[in-house]
KOLLOFI-632281 format. One record per residue (C-alpha): y negated, x negated, z negated; residue in three letters. Coordinates in steps of 0.25 Angstrom, whole numbers, plus 5000, padded with zeros to 4 digits. Layout:
# residues N
REC    py    px    pz  code
REC     Y     X     Z   ala
...
***
This chain:
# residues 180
REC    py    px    pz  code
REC  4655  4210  3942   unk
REC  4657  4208  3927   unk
REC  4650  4216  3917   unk
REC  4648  4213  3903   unk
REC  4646  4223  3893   unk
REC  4639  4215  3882   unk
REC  4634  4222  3870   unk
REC  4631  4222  3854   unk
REC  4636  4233  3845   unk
REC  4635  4234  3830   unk
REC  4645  4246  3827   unk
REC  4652  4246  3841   unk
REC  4644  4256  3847   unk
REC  4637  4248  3859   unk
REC  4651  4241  3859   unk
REC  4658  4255  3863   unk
REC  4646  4257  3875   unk
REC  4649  4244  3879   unk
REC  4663  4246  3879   unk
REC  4661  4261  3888   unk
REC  4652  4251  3899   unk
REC  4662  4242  3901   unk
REC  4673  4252  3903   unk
REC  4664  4260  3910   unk
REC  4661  4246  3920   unk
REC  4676  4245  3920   unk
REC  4681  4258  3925   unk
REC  4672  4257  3937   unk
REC  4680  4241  3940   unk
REC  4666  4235  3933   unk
REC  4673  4222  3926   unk
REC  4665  4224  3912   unk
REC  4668  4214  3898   unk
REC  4660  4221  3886   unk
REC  4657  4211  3875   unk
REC  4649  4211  3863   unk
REC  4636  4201  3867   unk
REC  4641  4192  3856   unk
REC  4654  4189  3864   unk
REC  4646  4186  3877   unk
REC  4643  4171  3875   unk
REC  4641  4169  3891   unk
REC  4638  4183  3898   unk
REC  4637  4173  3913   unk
REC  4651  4178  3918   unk
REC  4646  4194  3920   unk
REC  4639  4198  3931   unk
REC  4633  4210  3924   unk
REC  4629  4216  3910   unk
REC  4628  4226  3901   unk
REC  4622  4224  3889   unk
REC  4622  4233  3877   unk
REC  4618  4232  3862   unk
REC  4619  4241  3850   unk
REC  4602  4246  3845   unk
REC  4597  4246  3833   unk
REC  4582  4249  3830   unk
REC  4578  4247  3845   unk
REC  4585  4233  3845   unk
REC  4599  4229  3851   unk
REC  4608  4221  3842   unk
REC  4602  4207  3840   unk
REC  4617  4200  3847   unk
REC  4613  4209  3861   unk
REC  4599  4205  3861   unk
REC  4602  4191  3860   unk
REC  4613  4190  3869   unk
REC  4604  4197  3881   unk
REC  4592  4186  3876   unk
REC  4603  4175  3877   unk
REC  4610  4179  3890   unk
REC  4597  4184  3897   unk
REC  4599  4174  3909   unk
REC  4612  4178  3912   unk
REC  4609  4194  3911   unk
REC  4596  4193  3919   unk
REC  4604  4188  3931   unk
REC  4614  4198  3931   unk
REC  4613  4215  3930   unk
REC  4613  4219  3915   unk
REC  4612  4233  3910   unk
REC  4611  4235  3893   unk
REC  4611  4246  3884   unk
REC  4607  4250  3871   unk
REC  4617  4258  3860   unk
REC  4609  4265  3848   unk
REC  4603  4280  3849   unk
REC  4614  4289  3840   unk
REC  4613  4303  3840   unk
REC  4614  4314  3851   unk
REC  4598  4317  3852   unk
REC  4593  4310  3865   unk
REC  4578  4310  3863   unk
REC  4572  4308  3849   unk
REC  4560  4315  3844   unk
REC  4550  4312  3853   unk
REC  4560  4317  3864   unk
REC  4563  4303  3870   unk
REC  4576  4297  3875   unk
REC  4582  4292  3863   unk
REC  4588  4280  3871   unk
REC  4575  4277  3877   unk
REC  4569  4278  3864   unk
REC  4580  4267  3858   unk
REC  4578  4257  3869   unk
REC  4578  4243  3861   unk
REC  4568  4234  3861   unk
REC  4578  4222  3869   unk
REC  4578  4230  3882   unk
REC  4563  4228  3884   unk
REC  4568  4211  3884   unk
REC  4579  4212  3892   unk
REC  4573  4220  3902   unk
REC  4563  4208  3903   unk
REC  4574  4197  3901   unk
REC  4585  4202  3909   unk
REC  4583  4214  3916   unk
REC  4594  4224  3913   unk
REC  4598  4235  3924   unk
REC  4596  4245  3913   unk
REC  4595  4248  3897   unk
REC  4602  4261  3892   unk
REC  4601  4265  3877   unk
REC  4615  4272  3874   unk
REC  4617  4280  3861   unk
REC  4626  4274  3851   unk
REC  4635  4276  3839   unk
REC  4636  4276  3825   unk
REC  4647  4274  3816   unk
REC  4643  4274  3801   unk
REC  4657  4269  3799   unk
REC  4652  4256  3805   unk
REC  4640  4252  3798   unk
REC  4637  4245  3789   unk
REC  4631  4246  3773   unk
REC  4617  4242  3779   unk
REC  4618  4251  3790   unk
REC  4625  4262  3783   unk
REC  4614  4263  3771   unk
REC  4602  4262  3783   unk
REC  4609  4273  3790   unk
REC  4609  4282  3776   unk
REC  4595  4280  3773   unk
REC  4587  4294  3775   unk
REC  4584  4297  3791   unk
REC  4591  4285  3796   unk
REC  4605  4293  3797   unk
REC  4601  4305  3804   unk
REC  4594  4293  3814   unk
REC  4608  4286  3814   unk
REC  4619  4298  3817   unk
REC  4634  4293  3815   unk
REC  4641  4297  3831   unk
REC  4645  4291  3844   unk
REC  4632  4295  3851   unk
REC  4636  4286  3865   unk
REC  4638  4294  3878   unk
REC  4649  4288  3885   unk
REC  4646  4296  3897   unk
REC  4632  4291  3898   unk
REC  4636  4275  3894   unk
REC  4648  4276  3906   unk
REC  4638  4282  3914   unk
REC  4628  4269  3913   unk
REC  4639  4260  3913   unk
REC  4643  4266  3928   unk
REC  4629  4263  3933   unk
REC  4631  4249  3929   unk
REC  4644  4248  3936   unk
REC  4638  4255  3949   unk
REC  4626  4247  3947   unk
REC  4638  4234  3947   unk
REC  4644  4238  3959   unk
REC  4631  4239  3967   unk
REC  4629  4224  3963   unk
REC  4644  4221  3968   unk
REC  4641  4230  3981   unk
REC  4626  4222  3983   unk
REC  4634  4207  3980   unk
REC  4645  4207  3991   unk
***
């Protein structure tokens, strides 16, 4: 089976998980192409998906979302799974004691839960990089109590990323296993 590994990244943070899926897919002999959604004009030629966008305020990327919207037919007829890159920090509940990935679900997932019905939704935490953002950005990010909100670090756990990417790639071979 083919995987793509489609996703939207600003600063190239949602582009390195995507990345780490694919090459997680590939060391198990799971064919995987990862692409940014803009590059995909015709996803028909793979037989699964993942599907992954970059948060910001509860939303994904305005490219990701469209892209689902515009190839719903074609996701809904095959296995998809999708994720979410965005929490920063080390603190995995926030003050009311709640999941922190749970807590930053975007608002999309309800949709495409409805539209194509994904295997499964994991919010991962992400990265920031001040060196990559821009004026606007910068001047947001130093405005009193948004920086402490906004930590600079690589906050991903690569374990816990190759780790959902190898239940994809079993969840794969189950389907290979049920089709012969």
């Amino acid at each position: 089976m083919s995987v793509l590994v489609a996703y939207a990244s600003k600063h190239g943070a949602t582009q390195g998980i995507a990345e780490r899926i694919a090459a997680t897919l590939g060391a198990v002999g799971q064919a995987a192409a990862v692409r940014p959604v803009g590059a995909v004009d015709d996803p028909a030629g793979y037989d699964a998906f993942v599907v992954g966008s970059a948060v910001y305020d509860r939303y994904w990327r305005k490219e990701a979302w469209l892209w689902v919207l515009r190839n719903r037919a074609v996701l809904a007829s095959r296995p998809v799974w999708l994720f979410s890159s965005g929490p920063l920090g080390t603190e995995t509940t926030d003050a009311q004691g709640r999941d922190r990935t749970v807590a930053a679900e975007p608002e999309e997932i309800t949709e495409f839960t409805d539209v194509i019905a994904p295997e499964s939704h994991r919010v991962f935490f992400g990265a920031l990089d001040p060196s990559k953002l821009g004026i606007g950005e910068r001047a947001i990010r130093n405005l009193p109590g948004v920086r402490a909100a906004l930590p600079e670090g690589d906050f991903r756990n690569w374990v816990e990323i190759a780790a959902w990417a190898s239940g994809i790639a079993r969840h794969l071979a189950g389907l290979r296993v049920a089709r012969r």
